[in-house]
TIVEXKOL-492452 format. One record per atom (N, C-alpha, C): residue number from 1; atom name; y, x, z. Coordinates in Angstrom, 2 decimals. Layout:
% TIVEXKOL-492452
<NUM CA <Y X Z>>;
...
***
This chain:
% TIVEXKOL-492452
<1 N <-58.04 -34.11 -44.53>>;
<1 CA <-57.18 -35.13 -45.07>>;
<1 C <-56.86 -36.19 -44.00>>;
<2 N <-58.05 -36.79 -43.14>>;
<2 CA <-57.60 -37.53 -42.35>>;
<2 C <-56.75 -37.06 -40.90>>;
<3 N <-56.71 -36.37 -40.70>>;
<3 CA <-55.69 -35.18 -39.72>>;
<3 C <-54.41 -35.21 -40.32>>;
<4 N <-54.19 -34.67 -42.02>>;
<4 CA <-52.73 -34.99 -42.55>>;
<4 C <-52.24 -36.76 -42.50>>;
<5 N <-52.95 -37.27 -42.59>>;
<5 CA <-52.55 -38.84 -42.44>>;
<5 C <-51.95 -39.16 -41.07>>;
<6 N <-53.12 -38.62 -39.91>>;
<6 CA <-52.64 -39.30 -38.72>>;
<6 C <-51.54 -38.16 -38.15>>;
<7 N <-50.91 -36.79 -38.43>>;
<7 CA <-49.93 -36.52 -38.85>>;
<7 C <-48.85 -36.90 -39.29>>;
<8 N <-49.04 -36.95 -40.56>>;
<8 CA <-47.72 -38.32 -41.40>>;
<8 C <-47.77 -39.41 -40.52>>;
<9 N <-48.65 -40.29 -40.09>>;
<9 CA <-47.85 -41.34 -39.16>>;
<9 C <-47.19 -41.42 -38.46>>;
<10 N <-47.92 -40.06 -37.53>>;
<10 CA <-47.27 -39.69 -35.93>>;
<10 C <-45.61 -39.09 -36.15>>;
<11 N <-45.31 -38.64 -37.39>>;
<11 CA <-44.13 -37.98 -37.45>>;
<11 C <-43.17 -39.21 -38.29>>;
<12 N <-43.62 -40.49 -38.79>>;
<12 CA <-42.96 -41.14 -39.05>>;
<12 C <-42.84 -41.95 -37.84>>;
<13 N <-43.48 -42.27 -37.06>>;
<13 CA <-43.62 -43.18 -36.07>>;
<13 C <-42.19 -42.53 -35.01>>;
<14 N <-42.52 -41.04 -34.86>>;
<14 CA <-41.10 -40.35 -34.12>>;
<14 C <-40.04 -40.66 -34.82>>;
<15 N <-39.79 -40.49 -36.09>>;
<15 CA <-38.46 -40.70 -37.40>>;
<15 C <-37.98 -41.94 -36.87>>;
<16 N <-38.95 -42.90 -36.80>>;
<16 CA <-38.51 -44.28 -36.84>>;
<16 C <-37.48 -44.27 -35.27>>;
<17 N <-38.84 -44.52 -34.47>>;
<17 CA <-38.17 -44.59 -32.98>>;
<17 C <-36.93 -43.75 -32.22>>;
<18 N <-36.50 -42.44 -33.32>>;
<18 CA <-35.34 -42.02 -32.59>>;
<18 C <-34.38 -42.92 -33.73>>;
<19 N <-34.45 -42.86 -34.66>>;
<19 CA <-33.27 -43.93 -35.20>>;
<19 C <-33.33 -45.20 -35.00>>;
<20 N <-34.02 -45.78 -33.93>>;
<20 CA <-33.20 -46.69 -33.39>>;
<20 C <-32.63 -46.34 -31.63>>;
<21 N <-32.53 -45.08 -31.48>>;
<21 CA <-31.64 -45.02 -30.00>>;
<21 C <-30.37 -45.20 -30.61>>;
<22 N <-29.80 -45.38 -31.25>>;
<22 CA <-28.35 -45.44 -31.92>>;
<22 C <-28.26 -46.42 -32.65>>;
<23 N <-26.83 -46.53 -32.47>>;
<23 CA <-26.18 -47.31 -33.23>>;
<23 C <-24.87 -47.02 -33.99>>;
<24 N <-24.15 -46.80 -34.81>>;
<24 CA <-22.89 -46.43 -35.83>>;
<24 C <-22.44 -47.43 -35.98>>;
<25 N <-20.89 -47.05 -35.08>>;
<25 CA <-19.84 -48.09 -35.77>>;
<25 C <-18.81 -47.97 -36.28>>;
<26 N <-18.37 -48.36 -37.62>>;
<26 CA <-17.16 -47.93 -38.66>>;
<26 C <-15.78 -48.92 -37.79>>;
<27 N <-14.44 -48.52 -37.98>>;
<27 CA <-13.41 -49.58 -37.95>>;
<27 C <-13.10 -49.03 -39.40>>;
<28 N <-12.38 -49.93 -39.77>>;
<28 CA <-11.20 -49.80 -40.68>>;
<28 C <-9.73 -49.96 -40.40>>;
<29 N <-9.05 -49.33 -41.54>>;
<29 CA <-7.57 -49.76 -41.57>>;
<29 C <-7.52 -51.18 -42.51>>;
<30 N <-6.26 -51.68 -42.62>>;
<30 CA <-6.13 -52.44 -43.08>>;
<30 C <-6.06 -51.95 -44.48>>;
<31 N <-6.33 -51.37 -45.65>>;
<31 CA <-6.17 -50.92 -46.73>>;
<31 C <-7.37 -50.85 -47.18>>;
<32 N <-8.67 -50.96 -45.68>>;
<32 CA <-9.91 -50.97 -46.38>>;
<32 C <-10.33 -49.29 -45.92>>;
<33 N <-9.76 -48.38 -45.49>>;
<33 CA <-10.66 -47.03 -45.37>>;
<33 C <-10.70 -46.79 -43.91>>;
<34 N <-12.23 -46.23 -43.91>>;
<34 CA <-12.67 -45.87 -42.43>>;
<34 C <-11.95 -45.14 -41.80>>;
<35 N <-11.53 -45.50 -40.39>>;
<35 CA <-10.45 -44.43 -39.76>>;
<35 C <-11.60 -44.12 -38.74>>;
<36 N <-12.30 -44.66 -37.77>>;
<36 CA <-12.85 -44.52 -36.62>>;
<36 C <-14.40 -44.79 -37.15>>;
<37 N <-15.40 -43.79 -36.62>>;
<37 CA <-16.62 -43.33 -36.30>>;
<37 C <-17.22 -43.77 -34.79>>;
<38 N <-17.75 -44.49 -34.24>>;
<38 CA <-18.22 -44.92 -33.02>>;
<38 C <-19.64 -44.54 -33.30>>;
<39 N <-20.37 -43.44 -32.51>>;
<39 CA <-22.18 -43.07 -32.09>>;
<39 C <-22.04 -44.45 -31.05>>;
<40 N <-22.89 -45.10 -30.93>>;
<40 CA <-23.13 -45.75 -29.69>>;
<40 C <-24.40 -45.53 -29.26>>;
<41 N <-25.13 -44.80 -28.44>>;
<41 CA <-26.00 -44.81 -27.63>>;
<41 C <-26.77 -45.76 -27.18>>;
<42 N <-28.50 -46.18 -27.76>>;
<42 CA <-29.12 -47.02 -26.53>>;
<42 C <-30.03 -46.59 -26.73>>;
<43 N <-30.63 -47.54 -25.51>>;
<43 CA <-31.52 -46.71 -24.77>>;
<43 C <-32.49 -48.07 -24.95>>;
<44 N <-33.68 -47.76 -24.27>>;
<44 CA <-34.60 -48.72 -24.36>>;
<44 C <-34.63 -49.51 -23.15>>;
<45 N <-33.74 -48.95 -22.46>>;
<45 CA <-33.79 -49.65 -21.02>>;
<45 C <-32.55 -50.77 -21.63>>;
<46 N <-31.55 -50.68 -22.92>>;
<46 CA <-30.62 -51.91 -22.29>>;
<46 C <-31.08 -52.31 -23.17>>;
<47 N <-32.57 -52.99 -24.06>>;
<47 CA <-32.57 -53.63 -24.43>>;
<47 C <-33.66 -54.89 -23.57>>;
<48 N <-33.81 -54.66 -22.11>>;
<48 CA <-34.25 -55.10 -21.15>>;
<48 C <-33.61 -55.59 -20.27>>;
<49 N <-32.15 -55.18 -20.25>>;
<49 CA <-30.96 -55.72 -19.38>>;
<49 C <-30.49 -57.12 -19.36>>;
<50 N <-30.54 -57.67 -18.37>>;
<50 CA <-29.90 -59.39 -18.20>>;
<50 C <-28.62 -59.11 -18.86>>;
<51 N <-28.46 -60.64 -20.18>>;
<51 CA <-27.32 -60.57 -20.27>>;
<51 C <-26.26 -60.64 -20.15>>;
<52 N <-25.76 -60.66 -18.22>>;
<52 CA <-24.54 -60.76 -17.59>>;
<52 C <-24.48 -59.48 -18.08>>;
<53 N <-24.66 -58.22 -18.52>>;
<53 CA <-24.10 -56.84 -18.61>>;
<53 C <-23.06 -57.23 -19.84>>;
<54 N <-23.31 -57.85 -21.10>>;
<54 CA <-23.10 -57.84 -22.18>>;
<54 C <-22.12 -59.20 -22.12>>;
<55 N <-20.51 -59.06 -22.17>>;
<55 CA <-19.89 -60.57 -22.23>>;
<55 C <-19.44 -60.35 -23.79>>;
<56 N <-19.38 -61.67 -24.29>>;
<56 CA <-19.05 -61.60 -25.95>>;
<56 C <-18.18 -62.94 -25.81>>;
<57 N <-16.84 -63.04 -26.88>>;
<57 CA <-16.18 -64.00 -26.69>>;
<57 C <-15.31 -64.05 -28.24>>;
<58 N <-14.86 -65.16 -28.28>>;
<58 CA <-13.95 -64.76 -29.83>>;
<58 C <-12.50 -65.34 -29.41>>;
<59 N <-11.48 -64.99 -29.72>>;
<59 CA <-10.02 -65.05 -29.00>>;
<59 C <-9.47 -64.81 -30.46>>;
<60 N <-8.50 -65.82 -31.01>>;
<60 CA <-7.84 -65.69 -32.31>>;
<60 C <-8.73 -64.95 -33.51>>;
<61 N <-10.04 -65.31 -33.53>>;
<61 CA <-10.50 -64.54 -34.44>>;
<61 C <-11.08 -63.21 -34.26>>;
<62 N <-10.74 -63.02 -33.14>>;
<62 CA <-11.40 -61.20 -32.94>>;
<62 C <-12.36 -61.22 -31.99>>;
<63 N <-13.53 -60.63 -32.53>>;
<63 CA <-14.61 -60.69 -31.33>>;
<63 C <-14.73 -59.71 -29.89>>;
<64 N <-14.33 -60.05 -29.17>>;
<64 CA <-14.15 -59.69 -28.05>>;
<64 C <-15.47 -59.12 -27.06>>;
<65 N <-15.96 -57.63 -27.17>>;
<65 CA <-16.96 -57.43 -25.97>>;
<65 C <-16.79 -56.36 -25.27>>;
<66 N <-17.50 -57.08 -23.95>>;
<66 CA <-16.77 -56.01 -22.59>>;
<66 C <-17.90 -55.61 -22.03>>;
<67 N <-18.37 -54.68 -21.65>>;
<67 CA <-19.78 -53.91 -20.70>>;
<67 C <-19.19 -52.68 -20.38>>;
<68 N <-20.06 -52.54 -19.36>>;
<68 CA <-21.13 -53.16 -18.73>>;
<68 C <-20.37 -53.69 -17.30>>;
<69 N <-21.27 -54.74 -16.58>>;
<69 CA <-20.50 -55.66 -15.96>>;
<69 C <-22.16 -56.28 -15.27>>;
<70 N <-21.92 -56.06 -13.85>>;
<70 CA <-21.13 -55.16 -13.81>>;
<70 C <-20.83 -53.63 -14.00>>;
<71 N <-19.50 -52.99 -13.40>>;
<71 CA <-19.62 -51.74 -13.84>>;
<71 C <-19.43 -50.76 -12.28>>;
<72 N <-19.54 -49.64 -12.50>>;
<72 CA <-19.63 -48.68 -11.86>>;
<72 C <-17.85 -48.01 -11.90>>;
<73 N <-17.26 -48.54 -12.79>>;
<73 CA <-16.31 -47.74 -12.38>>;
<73 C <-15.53 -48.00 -13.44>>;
<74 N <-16.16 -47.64 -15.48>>;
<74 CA <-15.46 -47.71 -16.11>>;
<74 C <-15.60 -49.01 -17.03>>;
<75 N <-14.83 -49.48 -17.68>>;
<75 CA <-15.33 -50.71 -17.87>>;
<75 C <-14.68 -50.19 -19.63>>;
<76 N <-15.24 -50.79 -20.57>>;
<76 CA <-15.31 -50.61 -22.10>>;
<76 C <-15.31 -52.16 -22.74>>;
<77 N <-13.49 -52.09 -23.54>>;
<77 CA <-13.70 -53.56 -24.15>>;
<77 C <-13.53 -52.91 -26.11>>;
<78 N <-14.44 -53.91 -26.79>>;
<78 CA <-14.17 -53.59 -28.04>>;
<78 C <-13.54 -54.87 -28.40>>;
<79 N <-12.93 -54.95 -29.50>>;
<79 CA <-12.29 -55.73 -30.16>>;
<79 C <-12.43 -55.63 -31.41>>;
<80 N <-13.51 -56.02 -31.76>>;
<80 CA <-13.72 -56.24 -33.65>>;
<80 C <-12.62 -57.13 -33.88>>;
<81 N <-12.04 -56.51 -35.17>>;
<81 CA <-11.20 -57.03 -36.29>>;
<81 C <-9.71 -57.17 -35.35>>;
<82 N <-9.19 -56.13 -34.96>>;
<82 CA <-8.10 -56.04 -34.37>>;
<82 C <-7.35 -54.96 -35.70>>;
<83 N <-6.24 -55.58 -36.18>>;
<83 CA <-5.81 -54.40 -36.93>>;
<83 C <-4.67 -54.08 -36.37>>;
<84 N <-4.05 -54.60 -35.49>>;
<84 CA <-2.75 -53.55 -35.14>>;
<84 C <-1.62 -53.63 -35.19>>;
<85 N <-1.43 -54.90 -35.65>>;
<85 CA <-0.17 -55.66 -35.52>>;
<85 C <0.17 -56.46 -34.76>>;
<86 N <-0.76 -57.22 -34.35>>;
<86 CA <-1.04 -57.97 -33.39>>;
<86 C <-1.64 -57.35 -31.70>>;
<87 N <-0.69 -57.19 -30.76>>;
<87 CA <-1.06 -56.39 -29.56>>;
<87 C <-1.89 -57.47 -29.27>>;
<88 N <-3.15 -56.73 -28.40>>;
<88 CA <-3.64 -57.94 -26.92>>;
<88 C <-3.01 -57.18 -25.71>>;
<89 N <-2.82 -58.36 -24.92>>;
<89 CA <-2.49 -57.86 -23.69>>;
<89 C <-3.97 -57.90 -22.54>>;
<90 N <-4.41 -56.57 -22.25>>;
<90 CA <-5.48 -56.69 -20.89>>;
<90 C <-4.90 -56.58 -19.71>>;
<91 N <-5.06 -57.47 -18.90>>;
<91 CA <-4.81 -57.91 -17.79>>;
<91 C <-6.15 -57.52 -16.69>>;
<92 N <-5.35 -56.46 -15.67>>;
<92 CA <-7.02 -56.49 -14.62>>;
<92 C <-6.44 -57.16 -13.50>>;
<93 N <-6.74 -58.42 -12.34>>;
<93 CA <-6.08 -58.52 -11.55>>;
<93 C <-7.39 -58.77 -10.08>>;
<94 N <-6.78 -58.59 -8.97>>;
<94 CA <-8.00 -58.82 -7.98>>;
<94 C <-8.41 -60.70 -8.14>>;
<95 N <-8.71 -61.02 -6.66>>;
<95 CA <-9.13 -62.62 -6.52>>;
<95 C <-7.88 -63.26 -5.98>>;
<96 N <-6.52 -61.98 -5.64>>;
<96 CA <-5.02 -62.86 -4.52>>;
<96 C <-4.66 -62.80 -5.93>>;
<97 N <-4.89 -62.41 -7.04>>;
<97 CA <-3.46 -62.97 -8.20>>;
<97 C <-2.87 -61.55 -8.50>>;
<98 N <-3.17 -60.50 -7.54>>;
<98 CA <-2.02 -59.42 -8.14>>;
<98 C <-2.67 -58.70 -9.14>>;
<99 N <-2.09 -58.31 -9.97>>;
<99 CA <-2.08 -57.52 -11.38>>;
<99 C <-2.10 -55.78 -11.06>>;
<100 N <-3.45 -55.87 -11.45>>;
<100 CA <-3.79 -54.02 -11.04>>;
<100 C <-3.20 -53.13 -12.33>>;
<101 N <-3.91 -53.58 -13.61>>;
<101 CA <-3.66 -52.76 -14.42>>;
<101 C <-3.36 -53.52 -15.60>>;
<102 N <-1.98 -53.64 -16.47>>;
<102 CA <-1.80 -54.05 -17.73>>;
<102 C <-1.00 -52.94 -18.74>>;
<103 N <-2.11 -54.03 -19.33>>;
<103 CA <-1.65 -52.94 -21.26>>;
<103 C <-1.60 -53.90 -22.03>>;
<104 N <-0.89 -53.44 -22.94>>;
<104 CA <-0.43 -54.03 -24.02>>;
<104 C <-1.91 -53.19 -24.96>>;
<105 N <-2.72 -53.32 -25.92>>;
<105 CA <-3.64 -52.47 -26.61>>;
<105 C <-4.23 -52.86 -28.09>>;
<106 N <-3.30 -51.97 -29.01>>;
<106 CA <-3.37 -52.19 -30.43>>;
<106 C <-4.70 -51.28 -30.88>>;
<107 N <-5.57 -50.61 -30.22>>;
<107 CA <-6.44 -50.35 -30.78>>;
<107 C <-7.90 -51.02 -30.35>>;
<108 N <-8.89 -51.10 -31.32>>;
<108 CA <-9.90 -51.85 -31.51>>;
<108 C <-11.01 -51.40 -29.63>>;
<109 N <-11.13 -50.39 -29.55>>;
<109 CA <-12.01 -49.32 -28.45>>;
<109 C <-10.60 -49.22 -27.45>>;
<110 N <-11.38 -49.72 -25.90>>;
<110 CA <-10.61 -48.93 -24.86>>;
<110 C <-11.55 -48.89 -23.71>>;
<111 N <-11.32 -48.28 -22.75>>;
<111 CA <-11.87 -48.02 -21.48>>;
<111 C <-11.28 -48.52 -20.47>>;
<112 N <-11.51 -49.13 -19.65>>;
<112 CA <-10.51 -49.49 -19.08>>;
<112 C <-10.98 -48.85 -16.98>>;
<113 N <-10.14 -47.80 -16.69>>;
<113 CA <-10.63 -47.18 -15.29>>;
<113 C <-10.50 -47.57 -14.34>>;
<114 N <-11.80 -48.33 -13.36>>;
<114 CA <-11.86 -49.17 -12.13>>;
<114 C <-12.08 -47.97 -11.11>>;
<115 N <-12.11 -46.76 -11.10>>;
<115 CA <-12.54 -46.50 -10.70>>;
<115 C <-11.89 -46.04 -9.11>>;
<116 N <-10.38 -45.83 -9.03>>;
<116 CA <-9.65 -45.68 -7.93>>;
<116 C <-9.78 -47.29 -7.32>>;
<117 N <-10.15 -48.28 -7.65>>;
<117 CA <-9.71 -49.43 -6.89>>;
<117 C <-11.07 -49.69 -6.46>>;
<118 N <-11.50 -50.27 -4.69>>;
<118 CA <-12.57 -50.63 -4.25>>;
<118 C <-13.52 -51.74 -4.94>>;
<119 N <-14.91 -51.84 -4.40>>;
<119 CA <-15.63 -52.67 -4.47>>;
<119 C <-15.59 -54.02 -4.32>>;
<120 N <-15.82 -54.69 -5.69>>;
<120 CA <-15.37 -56.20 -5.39>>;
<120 C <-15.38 -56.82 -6.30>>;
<121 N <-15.06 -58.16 -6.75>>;
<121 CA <-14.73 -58.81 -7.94>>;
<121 C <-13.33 -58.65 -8.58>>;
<122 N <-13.13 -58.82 -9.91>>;
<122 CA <-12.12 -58.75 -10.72>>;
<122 C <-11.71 -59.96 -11.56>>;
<123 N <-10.76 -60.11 -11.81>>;
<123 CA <-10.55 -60.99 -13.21>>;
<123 C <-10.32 -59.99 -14.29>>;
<124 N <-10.51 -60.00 -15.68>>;
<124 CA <-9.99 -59.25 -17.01>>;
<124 C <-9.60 -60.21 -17.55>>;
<125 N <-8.23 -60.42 -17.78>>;
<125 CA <-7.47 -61.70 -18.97>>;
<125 C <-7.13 -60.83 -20.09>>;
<126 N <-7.62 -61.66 -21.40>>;
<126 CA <-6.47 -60.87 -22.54>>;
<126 C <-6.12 -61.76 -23.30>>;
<127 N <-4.96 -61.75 -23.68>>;
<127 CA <-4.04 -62.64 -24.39>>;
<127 C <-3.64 -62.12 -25.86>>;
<128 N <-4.23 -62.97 -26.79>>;
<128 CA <-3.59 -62.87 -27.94>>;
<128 C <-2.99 -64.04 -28.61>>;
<129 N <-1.82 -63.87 -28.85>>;
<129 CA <-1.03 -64.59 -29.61>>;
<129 C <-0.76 -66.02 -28.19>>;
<130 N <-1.60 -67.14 -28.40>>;
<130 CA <-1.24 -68.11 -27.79>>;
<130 C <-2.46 -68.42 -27.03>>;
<131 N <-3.50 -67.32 -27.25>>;
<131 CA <-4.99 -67.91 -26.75>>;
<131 C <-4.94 -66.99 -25.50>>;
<132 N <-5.84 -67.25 -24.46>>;
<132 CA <-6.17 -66.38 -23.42>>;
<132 C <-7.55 -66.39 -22.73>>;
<133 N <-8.17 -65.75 -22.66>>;
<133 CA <-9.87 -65.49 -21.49>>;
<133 C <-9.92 -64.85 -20.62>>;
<134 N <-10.32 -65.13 -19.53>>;
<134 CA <-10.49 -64.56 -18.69>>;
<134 C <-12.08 -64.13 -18.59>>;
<135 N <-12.40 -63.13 -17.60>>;
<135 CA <-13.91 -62.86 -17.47>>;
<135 C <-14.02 -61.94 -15.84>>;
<136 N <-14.44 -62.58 -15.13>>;
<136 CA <-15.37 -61.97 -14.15>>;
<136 C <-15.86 -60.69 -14.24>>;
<137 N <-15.54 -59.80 -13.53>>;
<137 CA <-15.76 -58.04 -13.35>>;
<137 C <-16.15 -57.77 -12.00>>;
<138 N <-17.76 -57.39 -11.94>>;
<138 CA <-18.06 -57.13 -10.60>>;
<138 C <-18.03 -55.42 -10.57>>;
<139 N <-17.14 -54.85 -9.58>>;
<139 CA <-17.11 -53.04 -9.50>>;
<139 C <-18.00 -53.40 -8.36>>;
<140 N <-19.40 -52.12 -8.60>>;
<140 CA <-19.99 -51.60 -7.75>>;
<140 C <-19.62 -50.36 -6.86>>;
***
């Protein structure tokens, strides 16, 4: 009996600890039904990470987060509560002012690819409506 116990622990103790490497994230449409499914992956290492990796910001209401940062190459912005009528504009530009990569981007998830342009600092601006942020992007 005491073998089935420390059993049952050991196999709840695994249950537990792989459901939290993940995370699930729903969007919606505006009507209220789930369109998008996001697995997000973690690990136990980023919950040890300085939080320069993790920038969080709110811009007209929509919560704005960008990681990892720095990045290696690809850079990932979400935009909670973006429904789609309202474009943001992402702006990547170097430290002289010129404008590497812009989009206009009505969906909530994007990637955004550093990866052809060298090592260095970045600006990321995004503009919604009348508001604008900028944020610091170091490519390794």
């Amino acid at each position: 009996m005491k073998r089935f116990i420390t059993l049952g622990s050991l196999f709840l103790w695994a249950i537990a600890a792989f459901s939290q490497s993940q995370a699930v994230e729903y969007l919606y449409d505006n009507a209220g039904n789930r369109c998008v499914r996001h697995i997000i992956p973690l690990s136990f290492k980023s919950a040890t990470m300085p939080d320069s990796v993790l920038s969080r910001d709110v811009i007209s209401g929509k919560d704005f987060t960008i990681y990892p940062n720095p990045t290696e190459g690809m850079l990932t912005v979400r935009i909670g509560g973006l429904d789609g009528n309202e474009p943001v504009l992402l702006q990547v530009s170097d430290l002289k002012g010129r404008v590497l990569i812009s989009e206009k981007e009505t969906e909530p998830f994007r990637t955004i690819d550093l990866t052809m342009h060298p090592m260095g600092m970045y600006i990321l601006t995004a503009t919604l409506g009348d508001e604008r942020r900028e944020w610091k992007i170091i490519k390794k």
